[in-house]
VOTOR-783371 format. One line per field, with one value per residue (C-alpha): residue number from 1; residue in three letters; x, y, z. Coordinates in Angstrom, 1 decimal. Example, Ala and Ser with C-alpha at 12.3 -4.5 7.8 and 13.67 -1.06 7.14 Angstrom:
! residues 2
n: [1; 2]
res: [Ala; Ser]
c1: [12.3; 13.7]
c2: [-4.5; -1.1]
c3: [7.8; 7.1]
***
This chain:
! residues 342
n: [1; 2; 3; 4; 5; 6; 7; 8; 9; 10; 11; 12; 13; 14; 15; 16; 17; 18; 19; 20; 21; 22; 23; 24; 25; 26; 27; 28; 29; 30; 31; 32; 33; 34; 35; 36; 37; 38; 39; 40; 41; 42; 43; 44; 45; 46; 47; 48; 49; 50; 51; 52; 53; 54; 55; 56; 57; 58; 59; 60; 61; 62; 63; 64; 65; 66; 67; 68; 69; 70; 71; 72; 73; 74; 75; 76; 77; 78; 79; 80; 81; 82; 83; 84; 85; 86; 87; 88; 89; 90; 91; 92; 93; 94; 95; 96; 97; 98; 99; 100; 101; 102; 103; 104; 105; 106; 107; 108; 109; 110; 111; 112; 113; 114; 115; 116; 117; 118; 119; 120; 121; 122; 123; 124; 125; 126; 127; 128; 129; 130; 131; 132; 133; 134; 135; 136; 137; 138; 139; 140; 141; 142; 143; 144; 145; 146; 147; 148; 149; 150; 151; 152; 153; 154; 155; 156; 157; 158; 159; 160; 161; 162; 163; 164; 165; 166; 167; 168; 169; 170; 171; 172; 173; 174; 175; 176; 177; 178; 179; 180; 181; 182; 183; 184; 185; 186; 187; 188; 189; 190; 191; 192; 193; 194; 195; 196; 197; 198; 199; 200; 201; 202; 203; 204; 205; 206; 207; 208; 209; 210; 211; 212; 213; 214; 215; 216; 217; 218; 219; 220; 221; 222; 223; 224; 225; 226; 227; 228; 229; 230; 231; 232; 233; 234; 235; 236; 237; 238; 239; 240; 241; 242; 243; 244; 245; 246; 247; 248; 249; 250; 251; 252; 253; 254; 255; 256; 257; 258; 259; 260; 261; 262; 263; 264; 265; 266; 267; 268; 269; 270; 271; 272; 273; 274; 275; 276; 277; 278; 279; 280; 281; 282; 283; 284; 285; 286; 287; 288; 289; 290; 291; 292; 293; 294; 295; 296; 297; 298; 299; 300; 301; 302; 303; 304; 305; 306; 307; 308; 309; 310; 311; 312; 313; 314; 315; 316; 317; 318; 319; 320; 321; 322; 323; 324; 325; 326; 327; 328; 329; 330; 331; 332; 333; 334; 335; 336; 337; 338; 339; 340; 341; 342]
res: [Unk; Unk; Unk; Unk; Unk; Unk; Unk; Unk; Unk; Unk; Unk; Unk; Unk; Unk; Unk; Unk; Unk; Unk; Unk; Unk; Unk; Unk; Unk; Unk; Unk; Unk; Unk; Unk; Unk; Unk; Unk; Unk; Unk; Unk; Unk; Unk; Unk; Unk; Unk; Unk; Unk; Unk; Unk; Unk; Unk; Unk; Unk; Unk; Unk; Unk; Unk; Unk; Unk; Unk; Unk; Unk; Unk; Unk; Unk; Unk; Unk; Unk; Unk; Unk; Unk; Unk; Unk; Unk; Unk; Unk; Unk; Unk; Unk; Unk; Unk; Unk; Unk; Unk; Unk; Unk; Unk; Unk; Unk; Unk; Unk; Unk; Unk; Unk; Unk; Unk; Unk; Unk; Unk; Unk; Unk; Unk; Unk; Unk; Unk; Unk; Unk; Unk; Unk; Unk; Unk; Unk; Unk; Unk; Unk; Unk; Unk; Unk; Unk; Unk; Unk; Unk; Unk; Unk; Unk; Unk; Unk; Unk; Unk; Unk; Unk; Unk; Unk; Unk; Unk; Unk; Unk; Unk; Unk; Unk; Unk; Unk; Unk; Unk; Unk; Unk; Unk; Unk; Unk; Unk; Unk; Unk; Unk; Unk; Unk; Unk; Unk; Unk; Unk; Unk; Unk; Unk; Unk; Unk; Unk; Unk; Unk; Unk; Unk; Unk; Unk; Unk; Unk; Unk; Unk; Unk; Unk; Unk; Unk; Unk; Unk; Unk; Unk; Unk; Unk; Unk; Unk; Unk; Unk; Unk; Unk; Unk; Unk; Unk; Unk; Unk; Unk; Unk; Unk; Unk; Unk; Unk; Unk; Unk; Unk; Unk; Unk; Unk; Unk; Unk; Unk; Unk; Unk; Unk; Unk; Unk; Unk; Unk; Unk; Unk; Unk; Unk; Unk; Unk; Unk; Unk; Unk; Unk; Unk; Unk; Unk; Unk; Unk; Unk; Unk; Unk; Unk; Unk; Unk; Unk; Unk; Unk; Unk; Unk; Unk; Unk; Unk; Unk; Unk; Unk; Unk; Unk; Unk; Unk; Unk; Unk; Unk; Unk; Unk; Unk; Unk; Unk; Unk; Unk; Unk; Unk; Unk; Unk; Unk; Unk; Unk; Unk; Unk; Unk; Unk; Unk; Unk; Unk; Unk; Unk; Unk; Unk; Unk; Unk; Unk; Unk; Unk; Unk; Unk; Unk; Unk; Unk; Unk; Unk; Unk; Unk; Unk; Unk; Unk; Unk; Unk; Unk; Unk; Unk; Unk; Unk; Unk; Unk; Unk; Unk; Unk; Unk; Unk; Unk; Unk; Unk; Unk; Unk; Unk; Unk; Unk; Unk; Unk; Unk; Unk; Unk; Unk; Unk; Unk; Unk; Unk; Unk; Unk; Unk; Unk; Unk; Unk; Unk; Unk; Unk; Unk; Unk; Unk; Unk; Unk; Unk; Unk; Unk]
c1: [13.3; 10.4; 8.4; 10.0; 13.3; 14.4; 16.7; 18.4; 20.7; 23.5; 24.2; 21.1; 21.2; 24.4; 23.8; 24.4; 22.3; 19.1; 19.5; 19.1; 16.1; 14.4; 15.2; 14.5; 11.3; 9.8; 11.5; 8.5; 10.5; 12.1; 10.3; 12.8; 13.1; 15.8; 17.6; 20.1; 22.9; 24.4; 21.4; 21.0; 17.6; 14.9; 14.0; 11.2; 13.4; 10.6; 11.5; 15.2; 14.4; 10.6; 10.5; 10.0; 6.6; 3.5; 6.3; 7.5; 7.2; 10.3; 12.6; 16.0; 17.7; 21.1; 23.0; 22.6; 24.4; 22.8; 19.0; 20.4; 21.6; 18.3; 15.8; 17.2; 18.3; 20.5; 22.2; 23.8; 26.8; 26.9; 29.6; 32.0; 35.9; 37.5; 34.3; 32.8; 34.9; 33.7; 30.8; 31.2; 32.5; 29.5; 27.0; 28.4; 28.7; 24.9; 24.4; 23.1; 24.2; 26.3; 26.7; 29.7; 29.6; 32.8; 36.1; 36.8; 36.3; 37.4; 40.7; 42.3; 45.5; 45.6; 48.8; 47.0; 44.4; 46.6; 48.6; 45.6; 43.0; 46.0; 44.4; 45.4; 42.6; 40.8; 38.8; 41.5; 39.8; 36.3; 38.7; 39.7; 36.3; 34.8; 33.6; 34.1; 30.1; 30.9; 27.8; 28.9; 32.5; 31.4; 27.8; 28.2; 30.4; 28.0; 25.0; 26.3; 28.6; 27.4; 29.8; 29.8; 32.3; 30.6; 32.7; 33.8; 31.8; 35.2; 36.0; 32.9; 33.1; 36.5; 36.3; 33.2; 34.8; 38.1; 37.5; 36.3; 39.3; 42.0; 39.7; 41.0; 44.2; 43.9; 45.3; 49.4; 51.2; 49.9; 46.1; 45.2; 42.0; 40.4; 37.0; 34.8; 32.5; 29.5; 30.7; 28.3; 30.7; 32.4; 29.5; 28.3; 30.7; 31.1; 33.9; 34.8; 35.0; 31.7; 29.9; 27.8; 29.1; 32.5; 30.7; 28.4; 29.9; 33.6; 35.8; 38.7; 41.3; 42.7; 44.5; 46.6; 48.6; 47.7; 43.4; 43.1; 40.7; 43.5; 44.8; 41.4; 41.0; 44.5; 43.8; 40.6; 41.5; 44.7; 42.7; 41.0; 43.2; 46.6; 49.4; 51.2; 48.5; 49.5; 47.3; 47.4; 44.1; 43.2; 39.7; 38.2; 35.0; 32.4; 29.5; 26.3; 24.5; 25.2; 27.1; 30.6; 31.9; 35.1; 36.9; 39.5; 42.3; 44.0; 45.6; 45.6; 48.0; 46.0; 43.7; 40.1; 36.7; 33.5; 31.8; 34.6; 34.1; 31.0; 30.5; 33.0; 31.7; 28.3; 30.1; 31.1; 27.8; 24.9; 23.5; 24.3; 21.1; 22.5; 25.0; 24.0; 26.3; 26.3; 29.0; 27.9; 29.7; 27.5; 25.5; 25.7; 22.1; 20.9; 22.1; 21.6; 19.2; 19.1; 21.3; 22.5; 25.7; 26.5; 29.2; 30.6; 33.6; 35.3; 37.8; 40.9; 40.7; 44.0; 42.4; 44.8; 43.5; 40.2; 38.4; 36.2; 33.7; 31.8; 29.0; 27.0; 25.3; 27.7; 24.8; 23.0; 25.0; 28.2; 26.3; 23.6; 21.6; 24.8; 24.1; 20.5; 21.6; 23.9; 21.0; 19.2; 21.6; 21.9; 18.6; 17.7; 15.7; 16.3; 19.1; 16.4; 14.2; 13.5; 15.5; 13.8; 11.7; 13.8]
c2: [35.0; 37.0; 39.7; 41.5; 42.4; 46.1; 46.3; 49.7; 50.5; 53.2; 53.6; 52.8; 54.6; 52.7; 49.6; 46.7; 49.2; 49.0; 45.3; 45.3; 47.5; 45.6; 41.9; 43.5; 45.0; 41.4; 39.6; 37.7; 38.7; 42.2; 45.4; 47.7; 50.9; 53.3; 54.1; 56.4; 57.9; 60.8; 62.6; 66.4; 66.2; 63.5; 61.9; 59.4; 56.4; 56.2; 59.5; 58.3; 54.9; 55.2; 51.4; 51.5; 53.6; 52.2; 50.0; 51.4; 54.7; 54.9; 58.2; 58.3; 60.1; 62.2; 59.6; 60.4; 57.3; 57.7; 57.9; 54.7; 52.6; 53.5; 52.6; 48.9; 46.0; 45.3; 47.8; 47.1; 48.9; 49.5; 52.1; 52.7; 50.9; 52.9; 54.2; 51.2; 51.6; 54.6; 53.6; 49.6; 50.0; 53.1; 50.3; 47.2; 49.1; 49.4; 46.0; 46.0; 43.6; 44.6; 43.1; 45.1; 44.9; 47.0; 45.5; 47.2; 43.8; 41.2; 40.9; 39.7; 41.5; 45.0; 45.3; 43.8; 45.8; 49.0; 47.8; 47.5; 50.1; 52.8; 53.4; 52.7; 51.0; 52.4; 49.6; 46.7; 46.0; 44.3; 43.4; 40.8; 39.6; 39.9; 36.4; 36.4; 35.8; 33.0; 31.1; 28.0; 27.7; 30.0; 28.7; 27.9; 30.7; 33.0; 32.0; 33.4; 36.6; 40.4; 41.5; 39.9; 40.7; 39.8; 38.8; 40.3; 39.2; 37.8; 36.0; 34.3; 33.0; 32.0; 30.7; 28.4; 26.9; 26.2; 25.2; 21.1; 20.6; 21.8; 20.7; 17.1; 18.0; 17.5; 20.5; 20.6; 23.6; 27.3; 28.0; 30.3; 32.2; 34.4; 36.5; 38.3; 40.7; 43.7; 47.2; 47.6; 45.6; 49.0; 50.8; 54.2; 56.6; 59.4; 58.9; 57.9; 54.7; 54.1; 56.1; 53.9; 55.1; 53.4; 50.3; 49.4; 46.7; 46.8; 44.9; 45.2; 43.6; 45.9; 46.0; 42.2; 40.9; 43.7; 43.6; 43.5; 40.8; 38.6; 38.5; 38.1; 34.5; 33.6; 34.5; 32.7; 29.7; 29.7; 29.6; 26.6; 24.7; 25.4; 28.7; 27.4; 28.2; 29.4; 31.4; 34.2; 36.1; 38.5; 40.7; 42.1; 44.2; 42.8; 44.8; 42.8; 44.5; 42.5; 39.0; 37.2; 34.5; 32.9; 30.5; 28.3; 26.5; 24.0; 21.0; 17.6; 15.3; 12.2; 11.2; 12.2; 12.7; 14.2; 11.8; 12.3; 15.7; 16.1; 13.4; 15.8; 18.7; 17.6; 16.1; 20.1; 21.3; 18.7; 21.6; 24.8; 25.2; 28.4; 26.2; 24.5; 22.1; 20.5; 18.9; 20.8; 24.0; 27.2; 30.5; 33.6; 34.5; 31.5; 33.2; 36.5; 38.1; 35.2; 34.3; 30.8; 30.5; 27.2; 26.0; 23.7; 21.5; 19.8; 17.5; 16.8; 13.6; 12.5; 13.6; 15.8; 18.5; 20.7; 24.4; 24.7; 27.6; 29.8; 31.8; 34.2; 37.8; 40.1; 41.9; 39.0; 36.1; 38.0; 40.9; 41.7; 38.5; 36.5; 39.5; 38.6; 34.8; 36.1; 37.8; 34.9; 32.9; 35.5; 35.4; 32.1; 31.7; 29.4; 30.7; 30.5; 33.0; 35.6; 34.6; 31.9; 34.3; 36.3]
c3: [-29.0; -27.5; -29.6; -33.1; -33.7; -33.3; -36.5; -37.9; -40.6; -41.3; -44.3; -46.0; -49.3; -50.6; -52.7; -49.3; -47.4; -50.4; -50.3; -46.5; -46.3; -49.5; -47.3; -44.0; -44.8; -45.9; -42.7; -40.5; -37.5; -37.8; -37.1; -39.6; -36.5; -37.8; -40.8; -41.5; -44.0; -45.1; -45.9; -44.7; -43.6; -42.8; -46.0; -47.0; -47.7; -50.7; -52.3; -52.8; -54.0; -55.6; -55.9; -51.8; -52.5; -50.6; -49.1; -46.2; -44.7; -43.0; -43.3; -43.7; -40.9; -40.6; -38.3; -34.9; -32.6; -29.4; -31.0; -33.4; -30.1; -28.4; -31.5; -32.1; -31.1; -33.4; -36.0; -39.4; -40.6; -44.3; -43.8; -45.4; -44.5; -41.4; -40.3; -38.4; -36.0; -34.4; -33.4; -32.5; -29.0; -28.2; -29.8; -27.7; -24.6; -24.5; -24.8; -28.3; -31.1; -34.4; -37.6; -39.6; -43.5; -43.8; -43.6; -39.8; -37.6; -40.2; -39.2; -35.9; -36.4; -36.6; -38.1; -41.5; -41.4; -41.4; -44.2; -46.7; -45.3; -44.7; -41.1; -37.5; -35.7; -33.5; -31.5; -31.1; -27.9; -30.1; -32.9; -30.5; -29.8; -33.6; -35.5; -38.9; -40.1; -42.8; -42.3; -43.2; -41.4; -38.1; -37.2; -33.6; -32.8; -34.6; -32.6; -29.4; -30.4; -29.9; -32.9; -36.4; -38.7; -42.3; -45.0; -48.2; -51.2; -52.9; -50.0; -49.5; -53.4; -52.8; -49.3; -49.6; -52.7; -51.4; -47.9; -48.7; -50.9; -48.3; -45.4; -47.1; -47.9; -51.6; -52.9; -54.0; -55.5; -56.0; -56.4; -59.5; -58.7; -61.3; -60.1; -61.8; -60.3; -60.6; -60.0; -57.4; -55.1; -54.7; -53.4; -54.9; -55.9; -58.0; -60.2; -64.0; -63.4; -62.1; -65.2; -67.0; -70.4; -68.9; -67.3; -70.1; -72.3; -70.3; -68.2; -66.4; -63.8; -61.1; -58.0; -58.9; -55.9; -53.6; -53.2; -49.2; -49.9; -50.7; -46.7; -45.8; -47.6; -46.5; -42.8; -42.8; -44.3; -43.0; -38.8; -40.4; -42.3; -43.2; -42.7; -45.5; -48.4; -51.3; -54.2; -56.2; -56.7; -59.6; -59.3; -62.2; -63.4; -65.8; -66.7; -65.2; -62.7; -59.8; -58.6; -58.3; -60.6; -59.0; -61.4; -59.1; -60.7; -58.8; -58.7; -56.5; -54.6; -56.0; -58.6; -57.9; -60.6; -60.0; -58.1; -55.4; -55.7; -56.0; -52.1; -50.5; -51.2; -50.4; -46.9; -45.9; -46.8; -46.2; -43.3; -45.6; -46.9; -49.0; -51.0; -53.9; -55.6; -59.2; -61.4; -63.7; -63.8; -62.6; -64.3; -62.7; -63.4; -61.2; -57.9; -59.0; -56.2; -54.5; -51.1; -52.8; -53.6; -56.9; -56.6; -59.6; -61.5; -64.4; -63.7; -66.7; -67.9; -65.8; -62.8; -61.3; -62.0; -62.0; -62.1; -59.6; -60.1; -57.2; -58.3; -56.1; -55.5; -54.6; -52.9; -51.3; -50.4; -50.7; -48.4; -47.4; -47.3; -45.7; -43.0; -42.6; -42.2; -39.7; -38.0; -37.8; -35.9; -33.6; -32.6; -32.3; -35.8; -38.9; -40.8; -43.8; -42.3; -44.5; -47.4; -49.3; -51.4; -52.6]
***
């Protein structure tokens, strides 16, 4: 890589998009060129979010695509789901690199997408040529790609904690998986829900059997491993202010105990330098604002069975920072850059 990287954002004033400019801005190799959102005139970024005073004197732009394309060389999409996709293919044809953060390019098939985001797509063409930015499973293929599409934060919990075990064909039967995560996975909205009188000291499950993560995990894991998986998946809403806390119930073919577990996992991950793992099962507030994801486990006394825990930031590792790492790649830098301090 020669000189600084170009880097814009649209969408900066949701909660991925504050993450990115807070992580961007302290990147050793990014010059942070363009952001925009929905604003209706050019804003100081520092005069929506005072924490970026003395910081940075960017302004936040109404999105304008051709200015965006020619500012950067590389853009992040914090859009919201279905909108993505308008502007990939305008991006891409210039020769410039994307990294998605909605849910447009995660999906191979169009057909799922439809049936979960309620919209025909628009750019099947790219959909095609889209890898799936999970760091740890997609490194190579990440490295030389012009369009990632970054994972969902559940996903990513789930995902990295399930992938060793079926990787050695160790699971039998149906996998239970219970996550809990911040509100702020949802991105700013106005509604009742999001209200702080009705966040504050709450939780809730929503959206069993149908979340369209769930066909993201399966299609994932099911390229890698196995089409024959089998899981159910139930999200729900705590009130802390950010991260994901995936508890995994599962059973095994054969006897293992945490020493196995512990040498297999560290087998998958011994070059994941964001994946820290512990037989000792995980706190959320240890990867809160960081871009780590712990991942821990109890075993029963039989050994047939075991709860395997994935903790993360649904903001960082489950977004914006796994974009960053993504970035990295991209460009020919250690996927550490940038991250280490936060």
């Amino acid at each position: 890589m020669i000189g600084m990287i170009k880097v814009g954002i649209l969408g900066a004033t949701g909660f991925t998009g504050e993450k990115l400019v807070e992580i961007l801005l302290s990147h050793p190799e990014v010059k942070l060129t363009y952001i925009a959102s929905r604003v209706k005139k050019s804003t100081l970024y520092s005069d929506i979010f005072p924490k970026f005073f003395k910081k940075t004197s960017l302004k936040c732009q109404p999105l304008k695509i051709k200015k965006a394309i020619d500012s950067c060389d590389l853009l992040f999409l914090s859009l919201p789901h279905t909108v993505s996709m308008k502007f990939v293919p305008k991006i891409l044809a210039k020769g410039k690199k994307v990294i998605d953060l909605s849910a447009d390019y995660r999906f191979k098939k169009s057909s799922t997408y439809k049936i979960f985001y309620k919209k025909e797509h628009q750019d099947k063409k790219n959909l095609k040529k889209s890898v799936y930015g999970l760091t740890e499973l997609f490194k190579e293929k990440i490295k030389k790609a012009q369009l990632i599409a970054n994972p969902g934060c559940y996903p990513t919990s789930i995902i990295i904690a399930l992938y060793p075990l079926l990787a050695e064909k160790l699971v039998k039967g149906k996998i239970v998986i219970d996550s809990k995560s911040s509100i702020t996975g949802s991105g700013r909205r106005a509604t009742i829900d999001y209200h702080y009188s009705n966040v504050a000291n709450n939780f809730w499950a929503y959206k069993p059997f149908i979340h369209q993560h769930q066909p993201e995990v399966a299609e994932v894991l099911g390229e890698k491993l196995t089409k024959s998986l089998s899981f159910s998946f139930l999200p729900q809403v705590a009130s802390f202010e950010s991260g994901i806390y995936s508890t995994i119930h599962l059973s095994f073919k054969k006897k293992v105990n945490k020493e196995k577990l512990n040498r297999i996992y560290n087998k998958y991950y011994q070059d994941s330098p964001f994946i820290r793992i512990s037989d000792k099962l995980p706190k959320l507030k240890d990867a809160a604002g960081t871009n780590f994801s712990d991942i821990g486990f109890a075993v029963d006394k039989k050994g047939y069975e075991a709860i395997v825990v994935s903790s993360l930031d649904n903001l960082v590792k489950g977004a914006a920072g796994q974009a960053v790492q993504n970035m990295n790649l991209m460009f020919g830098l250690e996927e550490t850059t940038g991250l280490l301090l936060l």
